[in-house]
TIPATI-204838 format. One record per residue: z, y, x of N, C-alpha, C in turn. Coordinates in steps of 0.1 Angstrom, whole numbers, padded with zeros to 4 digits, always signed. Layout:
<sites>
ZYXZYXZYX...
</sites>
This chain:
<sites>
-0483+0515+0074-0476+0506+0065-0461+0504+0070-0461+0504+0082-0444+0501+0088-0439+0507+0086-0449+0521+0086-0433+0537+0089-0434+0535+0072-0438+0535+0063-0434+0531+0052-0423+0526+0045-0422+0511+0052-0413+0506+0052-0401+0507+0056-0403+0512+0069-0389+0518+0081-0384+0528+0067-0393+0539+0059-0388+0551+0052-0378+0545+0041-0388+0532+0034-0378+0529+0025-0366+0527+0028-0364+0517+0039-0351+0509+0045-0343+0518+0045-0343+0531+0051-0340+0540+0055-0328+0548+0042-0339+0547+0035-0335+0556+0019-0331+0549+0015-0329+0536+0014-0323+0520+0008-0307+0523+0012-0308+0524+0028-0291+0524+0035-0284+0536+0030-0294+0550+0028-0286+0553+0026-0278+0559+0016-0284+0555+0006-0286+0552-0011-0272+0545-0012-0271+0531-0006-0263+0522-0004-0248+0524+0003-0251+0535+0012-0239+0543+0020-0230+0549+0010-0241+0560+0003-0235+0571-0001-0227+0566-0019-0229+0551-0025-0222+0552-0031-0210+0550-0034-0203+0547-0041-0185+0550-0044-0187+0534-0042-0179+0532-0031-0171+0515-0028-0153+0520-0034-0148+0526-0039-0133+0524-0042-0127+0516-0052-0118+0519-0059-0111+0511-0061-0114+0511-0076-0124+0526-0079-0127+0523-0098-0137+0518-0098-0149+0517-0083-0163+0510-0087-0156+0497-0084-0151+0489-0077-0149+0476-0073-0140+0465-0079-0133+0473-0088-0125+0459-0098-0124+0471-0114-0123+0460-0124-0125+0466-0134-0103+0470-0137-0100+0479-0141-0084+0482-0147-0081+0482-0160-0068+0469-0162-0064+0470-0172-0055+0475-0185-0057+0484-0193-0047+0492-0204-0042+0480-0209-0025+0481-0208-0018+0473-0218-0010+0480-0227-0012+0475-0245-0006+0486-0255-0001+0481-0263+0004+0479-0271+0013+0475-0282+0008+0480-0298+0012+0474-0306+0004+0479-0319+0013+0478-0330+0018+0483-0340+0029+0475-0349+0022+0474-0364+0028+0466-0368+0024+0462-0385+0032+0471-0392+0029+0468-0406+0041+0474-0415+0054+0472-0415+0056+0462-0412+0072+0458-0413+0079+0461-0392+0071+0470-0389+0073+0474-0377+0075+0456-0363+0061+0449-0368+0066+0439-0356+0053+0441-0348+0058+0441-0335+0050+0442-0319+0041+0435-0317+0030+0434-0314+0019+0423-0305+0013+0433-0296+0015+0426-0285+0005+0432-0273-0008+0426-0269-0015+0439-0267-0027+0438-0265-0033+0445-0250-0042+0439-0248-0051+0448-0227-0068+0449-0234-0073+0461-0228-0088+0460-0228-0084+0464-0214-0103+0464-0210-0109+0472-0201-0109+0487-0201-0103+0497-0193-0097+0506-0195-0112+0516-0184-0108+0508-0169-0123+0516-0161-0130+0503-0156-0143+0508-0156-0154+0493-0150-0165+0499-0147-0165+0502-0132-0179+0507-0127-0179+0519-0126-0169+0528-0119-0171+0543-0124-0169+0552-0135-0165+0541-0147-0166+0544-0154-0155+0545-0168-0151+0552-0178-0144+0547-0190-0151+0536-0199-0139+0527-0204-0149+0521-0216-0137+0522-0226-0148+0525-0239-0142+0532-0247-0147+0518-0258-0145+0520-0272-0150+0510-0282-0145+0516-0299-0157+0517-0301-0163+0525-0319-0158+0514-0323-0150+0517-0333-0150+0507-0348-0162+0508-0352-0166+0520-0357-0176+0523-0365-0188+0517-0359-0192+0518-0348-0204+0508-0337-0201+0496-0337-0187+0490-0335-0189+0476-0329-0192+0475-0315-0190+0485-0307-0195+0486-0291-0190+0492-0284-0189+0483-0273-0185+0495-0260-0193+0506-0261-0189+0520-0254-0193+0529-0247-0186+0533-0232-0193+0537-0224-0193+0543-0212-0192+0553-0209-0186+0566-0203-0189+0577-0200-0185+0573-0182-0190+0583-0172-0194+0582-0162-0175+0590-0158-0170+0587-0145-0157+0593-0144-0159+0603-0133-0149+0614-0135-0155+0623-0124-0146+0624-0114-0142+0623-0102-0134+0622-0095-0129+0633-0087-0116+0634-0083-0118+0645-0073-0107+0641-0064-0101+0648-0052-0094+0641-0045-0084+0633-0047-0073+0638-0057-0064+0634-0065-0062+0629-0081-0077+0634-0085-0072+0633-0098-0087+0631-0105-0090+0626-0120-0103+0620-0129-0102+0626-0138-0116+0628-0143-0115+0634-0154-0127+0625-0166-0124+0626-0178-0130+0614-0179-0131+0615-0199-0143+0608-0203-0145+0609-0215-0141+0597-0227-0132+0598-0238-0134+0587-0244-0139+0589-0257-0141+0577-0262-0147+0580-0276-0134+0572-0283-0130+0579-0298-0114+0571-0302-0116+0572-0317-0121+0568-0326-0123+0563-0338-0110+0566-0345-0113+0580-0353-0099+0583-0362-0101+0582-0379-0093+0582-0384-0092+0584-0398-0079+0592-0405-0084+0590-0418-0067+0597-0419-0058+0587-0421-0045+0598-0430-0032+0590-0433-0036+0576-0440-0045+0575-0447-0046+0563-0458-0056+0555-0453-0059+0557-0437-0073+0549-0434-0083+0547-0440-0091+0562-0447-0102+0565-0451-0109+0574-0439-0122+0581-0445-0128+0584-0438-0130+0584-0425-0133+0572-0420-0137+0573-0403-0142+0574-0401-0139+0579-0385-0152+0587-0379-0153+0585-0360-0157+0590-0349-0157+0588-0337-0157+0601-0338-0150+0605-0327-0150+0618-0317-0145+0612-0302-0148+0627-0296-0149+0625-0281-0138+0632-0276-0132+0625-0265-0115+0633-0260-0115+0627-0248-0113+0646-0243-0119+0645-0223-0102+0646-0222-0101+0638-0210-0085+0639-0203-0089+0644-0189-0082+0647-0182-0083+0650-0167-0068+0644-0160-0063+0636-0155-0052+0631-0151-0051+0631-0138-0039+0630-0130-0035+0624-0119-0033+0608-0112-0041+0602-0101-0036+0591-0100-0034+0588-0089-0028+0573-0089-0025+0567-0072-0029+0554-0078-0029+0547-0070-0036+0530-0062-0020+0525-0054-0014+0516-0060-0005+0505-0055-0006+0496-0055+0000+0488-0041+0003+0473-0044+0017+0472-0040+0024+0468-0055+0038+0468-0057+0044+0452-0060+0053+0442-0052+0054+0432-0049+0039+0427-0046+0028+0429-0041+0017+0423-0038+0007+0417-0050+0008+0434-0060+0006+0436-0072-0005+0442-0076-0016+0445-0076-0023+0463-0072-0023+0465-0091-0020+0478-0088-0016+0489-0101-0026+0502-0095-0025+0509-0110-0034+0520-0114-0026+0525-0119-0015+0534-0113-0014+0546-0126-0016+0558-0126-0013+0562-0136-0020+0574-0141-0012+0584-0148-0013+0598-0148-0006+0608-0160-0013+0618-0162-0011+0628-0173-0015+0636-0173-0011+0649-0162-0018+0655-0165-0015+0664-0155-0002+0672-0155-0005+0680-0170+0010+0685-0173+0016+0676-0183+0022+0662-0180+0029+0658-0188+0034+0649-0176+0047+0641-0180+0053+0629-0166+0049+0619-0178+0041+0616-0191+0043+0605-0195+0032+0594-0185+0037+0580-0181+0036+0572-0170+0024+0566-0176+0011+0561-0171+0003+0549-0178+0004+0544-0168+0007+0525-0166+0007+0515-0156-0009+0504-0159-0017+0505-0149-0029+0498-0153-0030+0486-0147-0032+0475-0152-0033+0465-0139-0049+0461-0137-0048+0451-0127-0065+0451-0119-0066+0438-0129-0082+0437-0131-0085+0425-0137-0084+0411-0122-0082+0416-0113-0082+0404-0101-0068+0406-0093-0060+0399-0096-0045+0404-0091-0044+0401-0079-0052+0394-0071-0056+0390-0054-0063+0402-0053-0064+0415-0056-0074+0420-0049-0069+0428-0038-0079+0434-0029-0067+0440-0019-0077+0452-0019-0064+0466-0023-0073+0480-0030-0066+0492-0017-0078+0499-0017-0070+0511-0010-0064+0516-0014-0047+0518-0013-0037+0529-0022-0041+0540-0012-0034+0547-0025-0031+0564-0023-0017+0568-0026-0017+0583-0022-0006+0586-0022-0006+0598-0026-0012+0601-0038-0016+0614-0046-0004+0617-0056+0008+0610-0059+0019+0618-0065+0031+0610-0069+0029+0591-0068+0040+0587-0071+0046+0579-0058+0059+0581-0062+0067+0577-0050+0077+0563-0054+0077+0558-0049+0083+0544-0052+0096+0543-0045+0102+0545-0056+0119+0545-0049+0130+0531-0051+0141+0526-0048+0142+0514-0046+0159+0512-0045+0167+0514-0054+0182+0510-0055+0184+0498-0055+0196+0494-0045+0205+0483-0047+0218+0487-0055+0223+0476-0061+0234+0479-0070+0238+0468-0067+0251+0467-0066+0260+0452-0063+0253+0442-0056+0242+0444-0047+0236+0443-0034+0222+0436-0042+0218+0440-0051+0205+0433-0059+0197+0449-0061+0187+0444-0062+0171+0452-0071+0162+0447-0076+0160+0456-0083+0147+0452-0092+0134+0446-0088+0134+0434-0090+0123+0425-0083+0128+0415-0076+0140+0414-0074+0145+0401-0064+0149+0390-0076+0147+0382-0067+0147+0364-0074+0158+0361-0068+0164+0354-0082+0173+0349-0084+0179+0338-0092+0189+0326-0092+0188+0318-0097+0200+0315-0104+0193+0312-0116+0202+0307-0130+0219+0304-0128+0218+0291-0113+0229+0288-0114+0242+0299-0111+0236+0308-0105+0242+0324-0097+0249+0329-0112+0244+0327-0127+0250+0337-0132+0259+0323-0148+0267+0336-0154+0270+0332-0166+0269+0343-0175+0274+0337-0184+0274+0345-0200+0259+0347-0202+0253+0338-0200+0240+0337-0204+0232+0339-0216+0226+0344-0221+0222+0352-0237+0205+0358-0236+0198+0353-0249+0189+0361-0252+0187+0372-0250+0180+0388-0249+0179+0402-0245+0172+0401-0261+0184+0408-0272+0177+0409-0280+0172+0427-0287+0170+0434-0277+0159+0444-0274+0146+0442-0277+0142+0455-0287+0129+0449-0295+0119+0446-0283+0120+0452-0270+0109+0453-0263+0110+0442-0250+0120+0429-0251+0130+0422-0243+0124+0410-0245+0109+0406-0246+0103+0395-0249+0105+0387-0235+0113+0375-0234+0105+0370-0220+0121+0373-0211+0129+0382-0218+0141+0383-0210+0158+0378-0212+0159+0373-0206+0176+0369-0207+0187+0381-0200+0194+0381-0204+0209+0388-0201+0221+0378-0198+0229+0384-0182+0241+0375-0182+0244+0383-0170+0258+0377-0165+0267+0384-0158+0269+0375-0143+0267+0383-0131+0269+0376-0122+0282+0367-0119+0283+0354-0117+0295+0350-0113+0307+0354-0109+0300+0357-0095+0308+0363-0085+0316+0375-0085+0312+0385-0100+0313+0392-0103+0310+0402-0115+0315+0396-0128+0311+0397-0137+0312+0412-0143+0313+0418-0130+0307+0437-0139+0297+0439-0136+0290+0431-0130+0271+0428-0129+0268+0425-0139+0257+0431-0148+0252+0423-0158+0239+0424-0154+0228+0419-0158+0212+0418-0154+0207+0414-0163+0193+0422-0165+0188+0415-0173+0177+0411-0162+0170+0395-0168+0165+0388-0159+0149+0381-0167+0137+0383-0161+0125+0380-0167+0119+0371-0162+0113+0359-0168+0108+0346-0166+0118+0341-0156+0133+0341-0160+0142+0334-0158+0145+0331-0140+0138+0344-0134+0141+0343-0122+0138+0357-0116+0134+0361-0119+0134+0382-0118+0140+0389-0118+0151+0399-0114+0161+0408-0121+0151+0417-0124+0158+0419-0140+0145+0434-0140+0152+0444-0148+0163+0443-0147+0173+0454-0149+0189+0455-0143+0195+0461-0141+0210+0459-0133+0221+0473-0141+0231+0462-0140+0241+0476-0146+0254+0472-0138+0264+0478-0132+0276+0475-0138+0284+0486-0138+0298+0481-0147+0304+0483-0149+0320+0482-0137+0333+0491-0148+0343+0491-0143+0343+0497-0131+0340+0514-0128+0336+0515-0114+0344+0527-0113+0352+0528-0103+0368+0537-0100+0362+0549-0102+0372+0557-0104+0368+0575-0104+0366+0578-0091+0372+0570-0080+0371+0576-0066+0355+0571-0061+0350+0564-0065+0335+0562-0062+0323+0569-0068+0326+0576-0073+0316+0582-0087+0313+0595-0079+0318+0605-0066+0313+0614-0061+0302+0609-0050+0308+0598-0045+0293+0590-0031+0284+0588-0039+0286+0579-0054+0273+0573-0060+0265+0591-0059+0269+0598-0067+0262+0607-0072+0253+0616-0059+0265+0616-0047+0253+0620-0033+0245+0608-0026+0244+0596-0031+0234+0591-0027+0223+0588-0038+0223+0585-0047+0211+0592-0059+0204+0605-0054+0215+0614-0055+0209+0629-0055+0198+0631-0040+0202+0624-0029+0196+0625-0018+0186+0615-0015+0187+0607-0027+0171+0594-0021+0163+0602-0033+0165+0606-0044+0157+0606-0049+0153+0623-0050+0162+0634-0042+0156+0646-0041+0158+0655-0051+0170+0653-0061+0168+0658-0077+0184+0657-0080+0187+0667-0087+0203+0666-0093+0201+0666-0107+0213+0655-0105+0214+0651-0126+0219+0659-0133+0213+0652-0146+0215+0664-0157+0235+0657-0165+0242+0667-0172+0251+0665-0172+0253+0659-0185+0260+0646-0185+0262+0642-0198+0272+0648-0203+0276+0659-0213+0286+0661-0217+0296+0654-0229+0311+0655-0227+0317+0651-0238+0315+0657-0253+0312+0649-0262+0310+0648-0277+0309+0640-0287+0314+0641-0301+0314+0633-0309+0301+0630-0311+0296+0617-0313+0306+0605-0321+0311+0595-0308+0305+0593-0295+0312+0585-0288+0319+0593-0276+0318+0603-0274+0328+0608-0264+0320+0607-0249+0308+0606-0245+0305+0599-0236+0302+0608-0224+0306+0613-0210+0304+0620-0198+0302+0613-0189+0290+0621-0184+0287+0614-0168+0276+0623-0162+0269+0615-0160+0252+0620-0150+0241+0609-0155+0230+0615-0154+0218+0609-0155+0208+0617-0144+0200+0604-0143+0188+0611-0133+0175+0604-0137+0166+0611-0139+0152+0610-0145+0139+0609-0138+0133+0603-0132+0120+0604-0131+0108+0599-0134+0093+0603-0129+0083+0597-0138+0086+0579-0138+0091+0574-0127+0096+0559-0124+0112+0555-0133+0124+0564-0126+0138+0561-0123+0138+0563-0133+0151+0560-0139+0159+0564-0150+0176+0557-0146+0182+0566-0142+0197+0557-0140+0211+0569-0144+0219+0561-0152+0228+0565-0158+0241+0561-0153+0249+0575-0149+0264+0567-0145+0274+0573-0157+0284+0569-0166+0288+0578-0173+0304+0566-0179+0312+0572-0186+0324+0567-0192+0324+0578-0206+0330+0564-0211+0330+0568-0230+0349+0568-0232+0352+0578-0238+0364+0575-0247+0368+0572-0257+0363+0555-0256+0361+0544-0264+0379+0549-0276+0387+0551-0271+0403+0555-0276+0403+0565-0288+0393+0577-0282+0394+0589-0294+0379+0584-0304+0370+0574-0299+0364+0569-0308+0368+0562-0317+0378+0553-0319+0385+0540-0327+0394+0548-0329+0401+0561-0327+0410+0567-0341+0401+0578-0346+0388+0581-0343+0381+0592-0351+0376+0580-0367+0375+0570-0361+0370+0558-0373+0377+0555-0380+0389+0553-0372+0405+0550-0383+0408+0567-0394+0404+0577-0388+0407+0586-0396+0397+0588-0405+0384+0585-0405+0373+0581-0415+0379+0577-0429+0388+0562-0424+0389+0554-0431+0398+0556-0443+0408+0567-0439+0416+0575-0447+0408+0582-0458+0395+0585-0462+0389+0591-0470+0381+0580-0483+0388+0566-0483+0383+0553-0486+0391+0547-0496+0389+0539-0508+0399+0537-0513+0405+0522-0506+0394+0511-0503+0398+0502-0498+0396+0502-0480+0400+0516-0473+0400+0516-0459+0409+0514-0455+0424+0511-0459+0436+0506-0451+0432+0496-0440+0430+0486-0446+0427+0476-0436+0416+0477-0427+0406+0482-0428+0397+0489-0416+0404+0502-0408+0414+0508-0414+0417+0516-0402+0430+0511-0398+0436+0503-0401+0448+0494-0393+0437+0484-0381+0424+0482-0382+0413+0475-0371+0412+0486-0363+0410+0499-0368+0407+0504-0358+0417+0512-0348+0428+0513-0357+0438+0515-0343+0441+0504-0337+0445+0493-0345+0442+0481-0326+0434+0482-0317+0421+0486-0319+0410+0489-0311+0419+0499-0306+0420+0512-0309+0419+0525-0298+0432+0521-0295+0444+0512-0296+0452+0508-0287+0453+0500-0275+0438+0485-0277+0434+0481-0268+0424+0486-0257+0422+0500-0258+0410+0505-0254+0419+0513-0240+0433+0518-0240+0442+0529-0235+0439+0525-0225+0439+0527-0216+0437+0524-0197+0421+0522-0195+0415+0523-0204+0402+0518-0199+0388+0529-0202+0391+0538-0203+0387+0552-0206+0382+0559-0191+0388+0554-0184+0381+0562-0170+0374+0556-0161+0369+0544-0168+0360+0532-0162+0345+0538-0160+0340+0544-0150+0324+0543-0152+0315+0530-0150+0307+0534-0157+0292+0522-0158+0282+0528-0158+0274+0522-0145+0262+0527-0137+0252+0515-0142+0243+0523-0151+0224+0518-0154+0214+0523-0150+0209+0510-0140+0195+0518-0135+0182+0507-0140+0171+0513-0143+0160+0511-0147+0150+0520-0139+0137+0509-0137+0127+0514-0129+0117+0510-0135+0105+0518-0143+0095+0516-0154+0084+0510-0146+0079+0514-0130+0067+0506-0122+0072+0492-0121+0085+0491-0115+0088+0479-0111+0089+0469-0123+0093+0474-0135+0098+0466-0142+0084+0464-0150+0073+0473-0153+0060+0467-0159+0050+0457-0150+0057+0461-0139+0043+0451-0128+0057+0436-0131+0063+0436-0134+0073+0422-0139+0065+0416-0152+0065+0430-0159+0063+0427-0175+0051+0417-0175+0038+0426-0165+0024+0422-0165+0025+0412-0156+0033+0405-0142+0034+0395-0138+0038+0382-0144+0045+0383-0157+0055+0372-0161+0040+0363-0172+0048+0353-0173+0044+0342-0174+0032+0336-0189+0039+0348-0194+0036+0351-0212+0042+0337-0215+0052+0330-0212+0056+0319-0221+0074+0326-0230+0072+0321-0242+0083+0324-0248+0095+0316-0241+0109+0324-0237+0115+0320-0234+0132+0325-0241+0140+0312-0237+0153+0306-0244+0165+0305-0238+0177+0311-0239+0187+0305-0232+0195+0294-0235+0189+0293-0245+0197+0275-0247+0186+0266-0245+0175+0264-0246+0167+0255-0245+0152+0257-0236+0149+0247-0228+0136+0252-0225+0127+0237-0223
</sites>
């Protein structure tokens, strides 16, 4: 009867050994998605995306979760959903089943843990967050690299305070819920946009010499490993520079010839019967505009940093005139 028991114990440990402790059996991850109405307005929405090994999916047509088991491999999942389609006029519905196989990593970004994910042959980004934001997960390092610009000595993620800035304003960007825009004091070719009123979660500036514009571009090019694509000049705004793209970065240095734009408008206006006085506006403009044509403005945006913001902030509606 002991060695019995010793057998179970035995087959118990190592039953117990051999299952998956990581990071998709031990906290459930959250999909955050957006939905629009007819009149194109936003509400956001999260399910349970993995829980237990597993996908969970959910039938209209059922009313129920389903599970499919996820298959792992050293880098990458592969994995089943069930997605309830119909057609253009939302008749005929039905469930089918759609296998993905993706790439992922495991972060904790500001002391955040994230799930993302992509397809394999695609860079489009999914950011997942953990249902326990205390949790502490083993990252990986299976394909995304977390990169980190300062601009006018700030980044994305640093706190910062109200009284530091002016020109204070709503962010009225359809997708800018929760964000204000304004210009650093000290320096008002900083602009920022700033989330739950203490976050920078975007940076731009402006007015930036032609003699600086060949360092910027060899230190981009060398942290991030990649040469930009070329913005060339063309109507309607005239605009040249560089951009640099990744499944994270996105940063844009470039100058517009705001001048040949405000007399291409003024000469519009010529084809009008009452354009006189719109194009006598717009040569003022391309008059006031003369010296200021070789100005670059550098925007950088970082999509991890700035959704582990999105998914950290406060969900309170927020005001720059009143709170």
């Amino acid at each position: 009867m002991k060695n019995i028991i010793k057998l179970f114990i035995i087959g118990f440990l190592a039953y117990s050994c051999g299952k998956s402790t990581d990071n998709f059996s031990k906290y459930d991850w959250i999909l955050h998605y957006e939905t629009y109405d007819e009149e194109y307005n936003q509400t956001a929405h999260q399910r349970v995306a993995f829980r237990n090994d597993s996908t969970i999916s959910f039938s209209e047509l059922l009313s129920k979760e389903i599970a499919f088991p996820i298959i792992k491999a050293d880098s990458t999942i592969s994995f089943k959903r069930q997605v309830t389609i119909s057609n253009l006029d939302n008749s005929n519905k039905r469930d089918t089943i759609v296998i993905d196989t993706m790439v992922y990593d495991f972060k904790n970004i500001m002391n955040f843990p994230i799930l993302a994910i992509k397809p394999i042959r695609d860079n489009y980004l999914i950011i997942l967050t953990c249902s326990d934001k205390n949790a502490v997960i083993q990252e990986t390092n299976n394909f995304l690299n977390i990169f980190s610009f300062k601009v006018g000595g700030y980044n994305i993620g640093d706190t910062i305070s109200l009284d530091l800035l002016t020109n204070i304003e709503d962010c009225d960007d359809y997708d800018c819920e929760g964000i204000i825009e304004a210009n650093l004091k000290q320096d008002e070719n900083i602009k920022l946009q700033v989330i739950d009123k203490k976050y920078i979660y975007s940076i731009e500036q402006s007015d930036i010499e032609e003699e600086a514009i060949d360092n910027i571009v060899k230190v981009v090019n060398q942290k991030l490993g990649i040469h930009p694509d070329t913005i060339k000049k063309r109507p309607p705004f005239y605009s040249e520079g560089f951009r640099w793209q990744t499944d994270e970065i996105e940063i844009e240095l470039s100058k517009s010839d705001m001048t040949q734009y405000y007399l291409d408008r003024a000469e519009e206006q010529k084809k009008t019967y009452s354009g006189e006085s719109m194009r006598y506006y717009y040569l003022q403009l391309a008059d006031g505009s003369i010296g200021h044509n070789d100005e670059y403005k550098l925007e950088y945006n970082n999509s991890i940093l700035q959704a582990v913001l999105k998914y950290k902030q406060d969900k309170k509606i927020v005001s720059s005139i009143i709170e």
